[in-house]
TORDREN-763187 format. One record per residue: residue in one letter; x, z, y of N, C-alpha, C in turn. Coordinates in steps of 0.02 Angstrom, whole numbers, plus 50000, padded with zeros to 5 digits. Each point is the difference from the previous one (the first is absolute). Last residue first. Example, Ala and Ser with C-alpha at 12.3 -4.5 7.8 and 13.67 -1.06 7.14 Angstrom:
<sites>
S506425035449888500425000350059499615003750055;A500154999649714499555000050059500455000050060;
</sites>
This chain:
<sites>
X502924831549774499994999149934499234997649982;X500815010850213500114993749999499864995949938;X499605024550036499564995850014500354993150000;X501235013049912499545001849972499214994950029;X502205004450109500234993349956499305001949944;X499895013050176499894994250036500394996049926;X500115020449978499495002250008499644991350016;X502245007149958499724999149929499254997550007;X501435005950195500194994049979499564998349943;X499785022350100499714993550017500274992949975;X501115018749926499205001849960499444993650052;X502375000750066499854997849936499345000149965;X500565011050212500184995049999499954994049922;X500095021650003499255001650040500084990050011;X501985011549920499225000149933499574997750028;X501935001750162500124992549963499095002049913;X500245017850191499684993350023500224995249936;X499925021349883500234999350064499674993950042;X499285020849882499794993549989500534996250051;X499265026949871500284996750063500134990949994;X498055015949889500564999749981500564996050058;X497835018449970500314995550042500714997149987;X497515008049860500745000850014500114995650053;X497505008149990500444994149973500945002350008;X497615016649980500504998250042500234994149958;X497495008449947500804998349975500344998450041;X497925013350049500034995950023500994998049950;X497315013550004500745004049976500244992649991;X497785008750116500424996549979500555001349995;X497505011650108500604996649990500354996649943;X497745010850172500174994849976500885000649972;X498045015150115500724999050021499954996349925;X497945012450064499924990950013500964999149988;X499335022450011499864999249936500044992849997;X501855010750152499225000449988499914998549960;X502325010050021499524995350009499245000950016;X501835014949892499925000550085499904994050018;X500195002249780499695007550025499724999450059;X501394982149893499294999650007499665004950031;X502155001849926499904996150071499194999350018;X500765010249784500265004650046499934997850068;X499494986949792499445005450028500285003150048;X501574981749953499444996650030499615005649984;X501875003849885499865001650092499534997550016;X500264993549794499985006749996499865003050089;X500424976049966499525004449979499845006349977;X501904992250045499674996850073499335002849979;X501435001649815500205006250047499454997150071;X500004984949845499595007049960500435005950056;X500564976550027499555001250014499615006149988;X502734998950033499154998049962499475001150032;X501935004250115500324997449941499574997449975;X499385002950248500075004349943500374995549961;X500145001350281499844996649931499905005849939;X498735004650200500274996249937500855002950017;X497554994950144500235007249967500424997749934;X498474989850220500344999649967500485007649965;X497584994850129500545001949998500294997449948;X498254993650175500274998949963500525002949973;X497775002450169500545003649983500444993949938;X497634999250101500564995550041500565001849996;X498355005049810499854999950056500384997350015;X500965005549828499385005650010500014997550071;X501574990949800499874998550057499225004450012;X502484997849859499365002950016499795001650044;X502004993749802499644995450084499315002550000;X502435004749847499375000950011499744998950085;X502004989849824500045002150060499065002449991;X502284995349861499454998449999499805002750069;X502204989349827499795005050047499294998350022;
</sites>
């Protein structure tokens, strides 16, 4: 998933998600319209959120400190 980020001045808008980048960019002329000509943007990759419980989160530090102990 993708996200378009466009920033015109002290405005930031967010506008998304898309499937592709080629649909974010397709929309990206239709947003622009109603910008200025200085409006700046970016077509931003969402990260998945995969659920984590505490005992993963717990382990991924264990690995993290027997890595530096080594």
């Amino acid at each position: 998933m993708y996200l378009l980020i466009v920033k015109d001045g002290l405005v930031t808008r967010y506008i998304g998600p898309y499937p592709t980048t080629k649909t974010a960019s397709d929309d990206l002329q239709r947003v622009l319209i109603s910008c200025s000509n200085r409006a700046t943007w970016q077509i931003h990759a969402l990260e998945s959120s995969a659920p984590k419980s505490f005992n993963s989160q717990q382990d991924l530090l264990e690995d993290e400190y027997e890595l530096k102990a080594s």
